[in-house]
DRENMAR-906854 format. One record per residue (C-alpha): x negated, y, z negated; residue number from 1; chain; residue in three letters. Coordinates in steps of 0.5 Angstrom, whole numbers, plus 500, padded with zeros to 3 digits. Each point is the difference from the previous one (the first is absolute). Layout:
% residues N
ATOM|X|Y|Z|vomi|nugu|guza
ATOM|X|Y|Z|NUM|A|Ala
...
***
This chain:
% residues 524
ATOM|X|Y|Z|vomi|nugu|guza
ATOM|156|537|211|1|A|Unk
ATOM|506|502|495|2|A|Unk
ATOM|501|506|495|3|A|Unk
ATOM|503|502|494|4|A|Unk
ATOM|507|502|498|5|A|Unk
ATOM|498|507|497|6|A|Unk
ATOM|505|499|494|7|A|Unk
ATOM|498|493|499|8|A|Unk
ATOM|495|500|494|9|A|Unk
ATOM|494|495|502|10|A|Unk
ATOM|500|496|492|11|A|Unk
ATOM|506|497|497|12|A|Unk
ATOM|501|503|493|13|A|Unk
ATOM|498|494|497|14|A|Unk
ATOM|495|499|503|15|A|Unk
ATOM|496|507|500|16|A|Unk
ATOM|494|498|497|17|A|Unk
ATOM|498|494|504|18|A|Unk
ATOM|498|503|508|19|A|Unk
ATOM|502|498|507|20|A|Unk
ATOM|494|497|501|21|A|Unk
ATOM|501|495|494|22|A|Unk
ATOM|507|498|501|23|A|Unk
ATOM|498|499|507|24|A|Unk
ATOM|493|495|498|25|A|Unk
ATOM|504|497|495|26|A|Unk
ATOM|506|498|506|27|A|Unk
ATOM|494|498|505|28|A|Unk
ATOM|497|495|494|29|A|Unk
ATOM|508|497|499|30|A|Unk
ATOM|501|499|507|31|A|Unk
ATOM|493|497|501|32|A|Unk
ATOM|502|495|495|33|A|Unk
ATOM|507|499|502|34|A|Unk
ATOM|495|498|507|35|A|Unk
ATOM|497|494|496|36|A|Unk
ATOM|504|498|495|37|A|Unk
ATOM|504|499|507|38|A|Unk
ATOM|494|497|504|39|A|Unk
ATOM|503|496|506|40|A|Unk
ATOM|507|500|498|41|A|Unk
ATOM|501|506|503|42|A|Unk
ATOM|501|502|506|43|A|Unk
ATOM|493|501|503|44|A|Unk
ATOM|503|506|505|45|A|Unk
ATOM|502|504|495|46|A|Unk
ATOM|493|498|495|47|A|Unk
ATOM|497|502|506|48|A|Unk
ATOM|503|507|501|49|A|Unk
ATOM|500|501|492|50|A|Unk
ATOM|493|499|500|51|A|Unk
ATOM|498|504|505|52|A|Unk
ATOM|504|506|496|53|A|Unk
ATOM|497|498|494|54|A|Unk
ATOM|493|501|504|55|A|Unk
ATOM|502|507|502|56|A|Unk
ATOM|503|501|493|57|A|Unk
ATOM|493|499|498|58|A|Unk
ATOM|496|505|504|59|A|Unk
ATOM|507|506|499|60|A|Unk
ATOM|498|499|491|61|A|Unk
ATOM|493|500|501|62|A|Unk
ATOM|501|507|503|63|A|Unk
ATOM|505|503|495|64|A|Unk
ATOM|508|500|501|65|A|Unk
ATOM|501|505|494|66|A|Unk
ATOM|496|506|504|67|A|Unk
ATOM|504|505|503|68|A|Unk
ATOM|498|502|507|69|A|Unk
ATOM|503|507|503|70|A|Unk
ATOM|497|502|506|71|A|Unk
ATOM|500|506|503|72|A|Unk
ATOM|500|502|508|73|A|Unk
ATOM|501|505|505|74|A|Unk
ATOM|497|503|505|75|A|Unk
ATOM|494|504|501|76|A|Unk
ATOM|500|506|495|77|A|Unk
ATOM|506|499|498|78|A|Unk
ATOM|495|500|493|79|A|Unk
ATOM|500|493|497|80|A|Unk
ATOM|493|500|498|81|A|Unk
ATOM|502|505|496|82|A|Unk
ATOM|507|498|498|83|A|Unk
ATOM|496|494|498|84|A|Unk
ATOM|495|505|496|85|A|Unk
ATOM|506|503|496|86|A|Unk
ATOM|503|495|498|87|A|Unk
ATOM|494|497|498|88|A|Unk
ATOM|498|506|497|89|A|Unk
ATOM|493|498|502|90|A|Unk
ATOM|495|502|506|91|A|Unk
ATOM|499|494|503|92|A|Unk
ATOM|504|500|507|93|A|Unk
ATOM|497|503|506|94|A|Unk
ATOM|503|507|503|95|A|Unk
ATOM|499|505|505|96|A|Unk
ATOM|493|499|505|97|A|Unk
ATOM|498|493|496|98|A|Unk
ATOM|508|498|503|99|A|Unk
ATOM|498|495|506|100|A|Unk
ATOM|497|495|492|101|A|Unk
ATOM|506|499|500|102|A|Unk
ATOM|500|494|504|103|A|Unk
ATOM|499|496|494|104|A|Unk
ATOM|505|500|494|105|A|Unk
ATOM|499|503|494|106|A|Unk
ATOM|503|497|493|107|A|Unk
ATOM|500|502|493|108|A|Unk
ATOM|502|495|496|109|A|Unk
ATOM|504|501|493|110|A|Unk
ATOM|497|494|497|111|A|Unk
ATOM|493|497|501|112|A|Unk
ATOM|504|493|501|113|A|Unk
ATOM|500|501|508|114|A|Unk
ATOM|493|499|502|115|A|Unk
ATOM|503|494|504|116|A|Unk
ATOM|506|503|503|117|A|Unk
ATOM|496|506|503|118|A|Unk
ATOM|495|495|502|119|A|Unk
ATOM|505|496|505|120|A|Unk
ATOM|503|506|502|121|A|Unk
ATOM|493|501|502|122|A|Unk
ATOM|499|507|498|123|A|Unk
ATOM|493|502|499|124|A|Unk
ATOM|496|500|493|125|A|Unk
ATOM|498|508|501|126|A|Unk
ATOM|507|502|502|127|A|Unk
ATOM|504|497|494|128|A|Unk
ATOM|500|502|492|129|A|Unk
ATOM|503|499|493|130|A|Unk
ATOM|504|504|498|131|A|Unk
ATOM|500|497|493|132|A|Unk
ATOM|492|502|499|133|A|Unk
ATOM|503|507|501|134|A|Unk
ATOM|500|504|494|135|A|Unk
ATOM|506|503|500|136|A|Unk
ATOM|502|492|500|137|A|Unk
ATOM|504|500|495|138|A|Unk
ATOM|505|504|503|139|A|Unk
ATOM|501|496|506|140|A|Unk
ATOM|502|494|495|141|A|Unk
ATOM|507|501|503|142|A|Unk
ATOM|497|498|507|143|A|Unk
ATOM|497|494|498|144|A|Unk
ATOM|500|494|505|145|A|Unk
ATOM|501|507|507|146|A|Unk
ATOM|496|499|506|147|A|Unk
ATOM|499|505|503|148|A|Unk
ATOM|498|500|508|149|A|Unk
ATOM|498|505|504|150|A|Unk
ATOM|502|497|508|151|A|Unk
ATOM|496|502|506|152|A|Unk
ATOM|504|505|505|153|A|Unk
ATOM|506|496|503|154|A|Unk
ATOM|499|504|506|155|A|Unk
ATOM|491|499|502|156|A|Unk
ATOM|499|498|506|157|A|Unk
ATOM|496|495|497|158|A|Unk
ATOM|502|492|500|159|A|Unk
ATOM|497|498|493|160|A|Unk
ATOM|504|505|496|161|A|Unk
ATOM|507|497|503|162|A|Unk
ATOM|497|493|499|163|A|Unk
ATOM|499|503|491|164|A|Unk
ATOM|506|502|500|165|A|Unk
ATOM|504|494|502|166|A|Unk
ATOM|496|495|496|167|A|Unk
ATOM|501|506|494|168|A|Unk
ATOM|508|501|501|169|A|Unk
ATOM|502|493|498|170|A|Unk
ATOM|498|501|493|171|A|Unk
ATOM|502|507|499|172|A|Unk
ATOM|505|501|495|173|A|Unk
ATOM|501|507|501|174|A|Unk
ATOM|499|503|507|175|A|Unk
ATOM|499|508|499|176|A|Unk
ATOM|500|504|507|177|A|Unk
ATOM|496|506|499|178|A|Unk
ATOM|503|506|506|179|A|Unk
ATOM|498|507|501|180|A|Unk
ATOM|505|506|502|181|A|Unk
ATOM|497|501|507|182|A|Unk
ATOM|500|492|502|183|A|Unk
ATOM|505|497|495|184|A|Unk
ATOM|505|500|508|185|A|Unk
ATOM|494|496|503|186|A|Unk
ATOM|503|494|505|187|A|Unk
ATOM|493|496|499|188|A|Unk
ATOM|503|499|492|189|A|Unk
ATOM|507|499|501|190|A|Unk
ATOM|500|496|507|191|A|Unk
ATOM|494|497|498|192|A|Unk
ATOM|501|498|492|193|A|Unk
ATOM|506|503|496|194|A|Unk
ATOM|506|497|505|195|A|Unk
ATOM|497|493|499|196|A|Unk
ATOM|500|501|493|197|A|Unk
ATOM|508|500|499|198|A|Unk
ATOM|502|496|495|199|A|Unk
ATOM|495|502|495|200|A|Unk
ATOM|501|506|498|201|A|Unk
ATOM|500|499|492|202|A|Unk
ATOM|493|498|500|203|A|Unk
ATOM|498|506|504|204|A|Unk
ATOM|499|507|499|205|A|Unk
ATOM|499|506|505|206|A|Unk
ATOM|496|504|497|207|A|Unk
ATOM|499|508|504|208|A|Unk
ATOM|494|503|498|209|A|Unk
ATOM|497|507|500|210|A|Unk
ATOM|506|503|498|211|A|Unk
ATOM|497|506|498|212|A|Unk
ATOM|498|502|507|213|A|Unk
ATOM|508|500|500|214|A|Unk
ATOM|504|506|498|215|A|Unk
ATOM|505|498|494|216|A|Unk
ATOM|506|502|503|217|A|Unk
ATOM|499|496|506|218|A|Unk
ATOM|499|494|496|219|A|Unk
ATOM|506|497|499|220|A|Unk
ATOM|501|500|508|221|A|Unk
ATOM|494|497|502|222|A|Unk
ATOM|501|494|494|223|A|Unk
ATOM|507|499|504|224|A|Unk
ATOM|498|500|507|225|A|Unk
ATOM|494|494|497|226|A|Unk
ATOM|506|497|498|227|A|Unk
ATOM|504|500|505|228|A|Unk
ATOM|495|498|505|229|A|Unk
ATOM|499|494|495|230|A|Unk
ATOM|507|499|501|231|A|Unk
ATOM|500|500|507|232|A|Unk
ATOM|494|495|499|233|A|Unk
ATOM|506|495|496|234|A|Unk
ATOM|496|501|494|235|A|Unk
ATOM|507|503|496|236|A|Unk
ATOM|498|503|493|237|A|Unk
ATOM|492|500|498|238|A|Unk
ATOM|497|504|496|239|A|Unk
ATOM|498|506|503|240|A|Unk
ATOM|496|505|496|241|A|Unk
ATOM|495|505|500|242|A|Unk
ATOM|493|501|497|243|A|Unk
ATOM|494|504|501|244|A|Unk
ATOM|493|496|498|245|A|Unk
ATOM|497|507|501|246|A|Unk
ATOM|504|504|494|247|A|Unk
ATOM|502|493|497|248|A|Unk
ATOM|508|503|501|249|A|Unk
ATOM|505|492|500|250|A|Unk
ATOM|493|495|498|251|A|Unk
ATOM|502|499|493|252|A|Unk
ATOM|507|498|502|253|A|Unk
ATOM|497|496|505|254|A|Unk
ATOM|495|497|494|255|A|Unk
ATOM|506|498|497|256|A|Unk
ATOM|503|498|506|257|A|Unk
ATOM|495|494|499|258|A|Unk
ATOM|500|499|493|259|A|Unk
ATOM|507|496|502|260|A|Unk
ATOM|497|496|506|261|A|Unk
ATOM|495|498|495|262|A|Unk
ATOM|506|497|495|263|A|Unk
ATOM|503|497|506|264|A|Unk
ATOM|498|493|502|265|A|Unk
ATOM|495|500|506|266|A|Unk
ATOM|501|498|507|267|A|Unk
ATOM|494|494|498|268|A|Unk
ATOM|505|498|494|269|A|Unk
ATOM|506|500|504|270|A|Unk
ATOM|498|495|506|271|A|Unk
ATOM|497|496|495|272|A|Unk
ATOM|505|499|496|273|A|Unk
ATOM|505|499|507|274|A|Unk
ATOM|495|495|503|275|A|Unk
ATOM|499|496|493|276|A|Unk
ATOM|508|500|499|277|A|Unk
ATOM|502|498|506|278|A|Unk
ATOM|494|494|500|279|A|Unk
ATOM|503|499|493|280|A|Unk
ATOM|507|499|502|281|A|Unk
ATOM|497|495|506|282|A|Unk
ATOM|496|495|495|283|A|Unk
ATOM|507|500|496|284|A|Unk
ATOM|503|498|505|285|A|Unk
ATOM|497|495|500|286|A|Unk
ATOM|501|498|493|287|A|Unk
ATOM|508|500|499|288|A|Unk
ATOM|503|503|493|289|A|Unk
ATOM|505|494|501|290|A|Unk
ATOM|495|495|498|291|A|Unk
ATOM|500|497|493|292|A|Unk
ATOM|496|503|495|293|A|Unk
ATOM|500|496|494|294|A|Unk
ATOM|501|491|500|295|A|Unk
ATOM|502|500|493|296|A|Unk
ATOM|507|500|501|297|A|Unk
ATOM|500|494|505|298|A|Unk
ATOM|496|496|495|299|A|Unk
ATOM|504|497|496|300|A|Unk
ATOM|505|496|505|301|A|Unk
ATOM|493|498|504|302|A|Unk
ATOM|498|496|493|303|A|Unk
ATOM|507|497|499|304|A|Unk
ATOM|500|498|508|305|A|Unk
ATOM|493|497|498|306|A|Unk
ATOM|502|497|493|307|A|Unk
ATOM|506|497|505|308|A|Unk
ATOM|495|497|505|309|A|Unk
ATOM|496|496|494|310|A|Unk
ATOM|506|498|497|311|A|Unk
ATOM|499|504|493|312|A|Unk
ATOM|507|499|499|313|A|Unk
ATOM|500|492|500|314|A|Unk
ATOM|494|500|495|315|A|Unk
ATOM|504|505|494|316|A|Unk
ATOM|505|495|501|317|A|Unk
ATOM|496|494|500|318|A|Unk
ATOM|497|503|494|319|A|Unk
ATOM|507|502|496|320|A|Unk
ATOM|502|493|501|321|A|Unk
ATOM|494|496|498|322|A|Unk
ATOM|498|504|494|323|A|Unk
ATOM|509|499|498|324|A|Unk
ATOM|501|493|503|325|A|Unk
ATOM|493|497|500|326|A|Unk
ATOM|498|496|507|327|A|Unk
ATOM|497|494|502|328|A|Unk
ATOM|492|498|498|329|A|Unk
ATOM|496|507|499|330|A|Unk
ATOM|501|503|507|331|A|Unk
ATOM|500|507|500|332|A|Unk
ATOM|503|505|505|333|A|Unk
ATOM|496|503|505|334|A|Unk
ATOM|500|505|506|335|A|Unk
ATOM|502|498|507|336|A|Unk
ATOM|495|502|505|337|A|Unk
ATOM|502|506|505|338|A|Unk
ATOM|503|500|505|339|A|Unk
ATOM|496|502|506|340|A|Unk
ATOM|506|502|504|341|A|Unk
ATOM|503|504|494|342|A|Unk
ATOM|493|503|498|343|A|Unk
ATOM|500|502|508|344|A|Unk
ATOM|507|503|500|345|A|Unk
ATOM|499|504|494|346|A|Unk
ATOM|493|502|502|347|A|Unk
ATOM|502|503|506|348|A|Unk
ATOM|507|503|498|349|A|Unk
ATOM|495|504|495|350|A|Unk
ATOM|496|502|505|351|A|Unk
ATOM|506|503|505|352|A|Unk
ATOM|503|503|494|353|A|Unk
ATOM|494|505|498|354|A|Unk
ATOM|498|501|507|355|A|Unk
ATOM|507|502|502|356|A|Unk
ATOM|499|507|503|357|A|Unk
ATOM|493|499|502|358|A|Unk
ATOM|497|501|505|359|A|Unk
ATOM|498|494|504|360|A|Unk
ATOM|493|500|498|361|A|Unk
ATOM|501|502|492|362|A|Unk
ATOM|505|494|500|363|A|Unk
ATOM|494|495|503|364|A|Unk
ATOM|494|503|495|365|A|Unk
ATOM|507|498|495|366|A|Unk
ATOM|499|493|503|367|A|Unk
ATOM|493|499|499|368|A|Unk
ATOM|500|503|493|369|A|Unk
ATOM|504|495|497|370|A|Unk
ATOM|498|493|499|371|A|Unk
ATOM|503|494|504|372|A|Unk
ATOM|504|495|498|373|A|Unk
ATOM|495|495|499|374|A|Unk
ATOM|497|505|496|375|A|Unk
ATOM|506|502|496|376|A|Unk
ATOM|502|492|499|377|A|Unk
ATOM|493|499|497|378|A|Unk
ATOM|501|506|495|379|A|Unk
ATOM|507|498|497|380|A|Unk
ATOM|497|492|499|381|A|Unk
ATOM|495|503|497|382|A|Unk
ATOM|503|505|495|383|A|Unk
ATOM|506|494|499|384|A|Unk
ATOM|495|495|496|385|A|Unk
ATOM|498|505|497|386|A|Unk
ATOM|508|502|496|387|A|Unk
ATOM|499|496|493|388|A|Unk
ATOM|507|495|500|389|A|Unk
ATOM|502|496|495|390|A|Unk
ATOM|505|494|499|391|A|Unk
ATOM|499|498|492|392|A|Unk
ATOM|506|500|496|393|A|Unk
ATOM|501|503|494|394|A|Unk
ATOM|498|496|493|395|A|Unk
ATOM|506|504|496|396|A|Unk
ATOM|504|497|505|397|A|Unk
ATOM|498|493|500|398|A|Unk
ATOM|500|500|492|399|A|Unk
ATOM|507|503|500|400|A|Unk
ATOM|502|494|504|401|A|Unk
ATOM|496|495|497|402|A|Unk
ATOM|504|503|493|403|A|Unk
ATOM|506|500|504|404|A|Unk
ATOM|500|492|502|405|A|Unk
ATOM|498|499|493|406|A|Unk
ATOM|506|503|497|407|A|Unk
ATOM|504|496|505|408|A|Unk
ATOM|498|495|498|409|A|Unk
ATOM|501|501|492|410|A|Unk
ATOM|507|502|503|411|A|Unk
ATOM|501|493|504|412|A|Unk
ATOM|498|497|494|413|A|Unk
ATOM|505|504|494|414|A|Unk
ATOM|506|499|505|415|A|Unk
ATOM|499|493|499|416|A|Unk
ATOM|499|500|493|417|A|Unk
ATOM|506|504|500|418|A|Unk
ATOM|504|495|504|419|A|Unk
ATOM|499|494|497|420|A|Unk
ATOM|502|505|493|421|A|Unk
ATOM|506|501|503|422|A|Unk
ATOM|502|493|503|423|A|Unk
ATOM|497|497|493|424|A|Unk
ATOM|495|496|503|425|A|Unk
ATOM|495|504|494|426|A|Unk
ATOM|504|500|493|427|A|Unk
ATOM|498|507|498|428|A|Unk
ATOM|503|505|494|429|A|Unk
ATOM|501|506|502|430|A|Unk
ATOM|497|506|501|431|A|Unk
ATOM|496|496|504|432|A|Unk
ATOM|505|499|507|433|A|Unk
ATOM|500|508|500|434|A|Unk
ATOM|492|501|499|435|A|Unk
ATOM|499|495|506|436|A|Unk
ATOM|505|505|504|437|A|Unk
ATOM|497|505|498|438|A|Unk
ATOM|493|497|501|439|A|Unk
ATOM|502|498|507|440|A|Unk
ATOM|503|507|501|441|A|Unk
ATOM|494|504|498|442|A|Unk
ATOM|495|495|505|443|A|Unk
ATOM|505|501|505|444|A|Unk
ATOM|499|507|500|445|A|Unk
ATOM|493|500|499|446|A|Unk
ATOM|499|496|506|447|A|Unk
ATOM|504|506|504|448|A|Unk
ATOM|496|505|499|449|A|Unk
ATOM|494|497|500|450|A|Unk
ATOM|502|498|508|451|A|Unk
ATOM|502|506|502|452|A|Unk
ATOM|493|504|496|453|A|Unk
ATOM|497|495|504|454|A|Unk
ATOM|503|501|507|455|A|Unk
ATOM|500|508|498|456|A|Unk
ATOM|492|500|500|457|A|Unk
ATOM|499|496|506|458|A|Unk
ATOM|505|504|504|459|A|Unk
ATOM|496|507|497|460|A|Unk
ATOM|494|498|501|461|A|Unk
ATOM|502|497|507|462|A|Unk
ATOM|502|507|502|463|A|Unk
ATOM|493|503|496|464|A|Unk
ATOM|496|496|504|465|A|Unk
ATOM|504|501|506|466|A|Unk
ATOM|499|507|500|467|A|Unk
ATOM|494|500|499|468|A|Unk
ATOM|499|496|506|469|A|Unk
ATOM|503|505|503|470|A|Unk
ATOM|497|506|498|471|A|Unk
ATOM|493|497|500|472|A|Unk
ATOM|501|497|509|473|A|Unk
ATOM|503|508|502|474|A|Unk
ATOM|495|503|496|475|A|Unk
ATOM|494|495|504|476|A|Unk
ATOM|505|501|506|477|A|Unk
ATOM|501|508|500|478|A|Unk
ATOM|492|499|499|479|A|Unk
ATOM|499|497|506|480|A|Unk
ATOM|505|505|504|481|A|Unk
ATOM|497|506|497|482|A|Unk
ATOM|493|497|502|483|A|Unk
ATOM|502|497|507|484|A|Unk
ATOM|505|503|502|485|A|Unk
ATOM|501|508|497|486|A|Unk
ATOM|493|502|499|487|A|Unk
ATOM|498|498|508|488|A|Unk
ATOM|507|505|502|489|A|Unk
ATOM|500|505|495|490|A|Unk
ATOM|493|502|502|491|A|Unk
ATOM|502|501|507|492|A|Unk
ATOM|506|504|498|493|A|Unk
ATOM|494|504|496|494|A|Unk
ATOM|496|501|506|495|A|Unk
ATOM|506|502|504|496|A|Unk
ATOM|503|504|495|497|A|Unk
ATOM|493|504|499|498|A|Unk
ATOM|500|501|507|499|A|Unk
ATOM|506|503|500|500|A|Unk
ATOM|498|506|495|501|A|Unk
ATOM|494|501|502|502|A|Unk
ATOM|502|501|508|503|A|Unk
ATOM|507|505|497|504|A|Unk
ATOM|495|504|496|505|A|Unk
ATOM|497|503|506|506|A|Unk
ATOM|507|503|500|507|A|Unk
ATOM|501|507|499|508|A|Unk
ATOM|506|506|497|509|A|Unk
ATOM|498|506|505|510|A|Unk
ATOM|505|501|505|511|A|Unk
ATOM|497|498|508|512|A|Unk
ATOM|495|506|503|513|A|Unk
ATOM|501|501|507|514|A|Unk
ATOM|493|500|504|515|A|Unk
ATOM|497|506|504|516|A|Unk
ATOM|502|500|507|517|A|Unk
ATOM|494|498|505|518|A|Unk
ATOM|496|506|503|519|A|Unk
ATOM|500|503|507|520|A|Unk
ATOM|495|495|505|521|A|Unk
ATOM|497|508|501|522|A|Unk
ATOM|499|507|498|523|A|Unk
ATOM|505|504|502|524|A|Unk
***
């Protein structure tokens, strides 16, 4: 059993409004899901064991983890039942000769919440009551969630009472002994019980009562020999004090004692919440944060080692320089078919870089998630047919051209003509020989200029449909590696990382509690 550090509060500031229950089921639903998404790629030891804690996680919320048990015991009269009656401020537990019906535990229930709890801890219908159905219940709000437990006397000779009390200690969260003046020294208590509770002191009380059978000024003494005997016990600093159920002296200090147990996080709460981190840290181990989390940074270089497996380099080239140069017959660049060596490479270079740091079983459903290669080649035929590609040249740059020739030609002929002028063989006044220079200068030009308009559309439209050859074949590539590749991988790194989260957020911010020392095998 564990217990509370009295100085710990039980519910995170942020959390106020939400109870341990609630948390808790949620962190059972995350840790059930992180067991199926997982399935068989974690490692059945630890599902097994994670299952079956999740099993006990089941019955622990059915009974209630937000209640707050306080059990009282002690011997016989040393006044518990009463004890019980005052802090209840009902008439409900047996004293005096009614005293051997105490063989059963009593309860009184701060909440109407606890049925199944006082069922499994078995306490009798007759012998339990909601203090909420009081009706000063209003002000008992401040102790909302308490359950308070009148125990049978740890020193009767009857076996069954010791068997009710050790299957009621375990989720106790506060223990209060409940001793009298003259039998407060008893060797069957401190031999037989308080020594074997060393180390549990914050989570108990010794409570001496009847003490207005005491003269005041003896008080003080008999409170410090109680404690020194405590301490001769090895129970160094529990809370001694003193109250009287009979005149109420000491009981509203008690009351408030347990209004702080009850702001603290049970002892139900604090081993659920241990069991549930410490099997959430075991499937996240089984889920490394190393792993890779996302795939879109590794796709870009997969479309250009896969636009280099079907040559997508070699077709823009071939489209550049047919549309610029022109080529023999109507023969237009195609892809080539890829490779199955490279396709496999790059297959499986995509599969060890997404599992890297997986774990075996992980790495294999990455395998199997991703299509072969026959698969993947398959994917790329079909999306290459689909990239448009288009080898016709411009028209401007063929008129440009045939324009171009033509005023070549006027220039070859307006160079003769000027020639002839010039050696006489045509007997021409001027300005003629001069307007058949300029003449032949203009074609000239004219034919420079049309070439060079000509050869800038082809090389511009060469380039235009390049690109868009280009463009369109990784875009039907990117397509295909998202689809094939991608999409299969990131949904694994998915399920891997959603694991992870929902197994770590079972893990919780309270401070490790320390478990109740095991009970002496027989009474003292």
């Amino acid at each position: 059993m564990t217990q509370t550090d009295p100085a710990v509060d039980r519910t995170p500031s942020d959390q106020s409004t939400t109870s341990d229950g609630e948390r808790y089921a949620q962190h059972v639903a995350n840790l059930r899901r992180a067991l199926d998404v997982g399935g068989d790629r974690l490692d059945p030891r630890v599902v097994a064991r994670a299952r079956s804690v999740l099993a006990g996680a089941d019955e622990r919320l059915a009974l209630g983890v937000d209640h707050t048990i306080v059990a009282l015991a002690g011997g016989t009269g040393s006044g518990k039942s009463s004890t019980f009656n005052a802090i209840s401020r009902l008439t409900f537990a047996d004293v005096g000769v009614r005293r051997p019906t105490t063989a059963r535990v009593t309860a009184c229930a701060w909440s109407d919440g606890a049925t199944a709890l006082l069922d499994w801890l078995e306490v009798d219908p007759e012998r339990r009551i909601s203090r909420d159905s009081a009706l000063d219940g209003a002000e008992e709000a401040s102790l909302a969630g308490l359950i308070l437990l009148d125990l049978p006397d740890h020193d009767s000779i009857e076996p069954k009472h010791r068997e009710i009390v050790d299957r009621i200690l375990p989720l106790v969260d506060l223990l209060i002994w409940v001793v009298d003046p003259q039998k407060y020294a008893d060797e069957a208590l401190h031999a037989g019980y308080l020594q074997s509770f060393a180390g549990a002191e914050a989570s108990m009380i010794v409570v001496l009562n009847q003490i207005d059978t005491v003269a005041e000024p003896g008080r003080p003494a008999l409170v410090a020999d109680v404690a020194r005997l405590l301490a001769e016990d090895g129970l160094v600093g529990v809370d001694v004090r003193t109250i009287s159920a009979k005149t109420g002296e000491g009981v509203d200090e008690l009351r408030e004692t347990l209004r702080e147990a009850v702001a603290r996080r049970s002892v139900a709460a604090s081993r659920l919440a241990d069991e549930l981190d410490r099997e959430g840290r075991r499937i996240a181990e089984e889920v490394p944060a190393t792993v890779l989390e996302s795939v879109e940074p590794l796709v870009d270089g997969e479309v250009d080692r896969v636009a280099v497996a079907v040559g997508v380099a070699a077709v823009v080239d071939d489209v550049r320089s047919t549309v610029r140069f022109g080529s023999d017959g109507d023969r237009v660049p195609s892809f080539r078919r890829p490779q199955e060596s490279a396709i496999r490479v790059i297959r499986s270079r995509w599969v060890t870089r997404v599992s890297e740091g997986m774990r075996p079983a992980w790495a294999e459903s990455v395998d199997h998630a991703v299509p072969d290669q026959d698969a993947i080649s398959a994917a790329l035929i079909d999306a290459l047919d689909g990239v448009p590609i288009s080898t016709e040249r411009s028209v401007g740059a063929r008129r440009a051209r045939l324009l171009g020739w033509v005023f070549a030609g006027v220039a070859l002929l307006g160079a003769l003509v000027t020639g002839a002028f010039a050696f006489g063989l045509v007997d021409v006044a001027d300005p003629w020989p001069l307007v058949a220079v300029g003449a032949t200068l203009l074609a000239a030009v004219a034919s420079v200029s049309c070439l060079m308009i000509g050869a800038r559309k082809r090389a511009t439209l060469a380039e235009q449909r390049a690109e868009q050859v280009r463009e369109a074949a990784f875009a039907a590539l990117r397509e295909v590696v998202e689809t094939t590749l991608a999409a299969p991988a990131q949904r694994i790194l998915t399920e891997h990382r959603h694991v992870r989260e929902s197994a770590l957020s079972a893990r919780e911010s309270f401070p490790t509690v320390q478990p109740w020392p095991p009970l002496p095998p027989t009474l003292g």
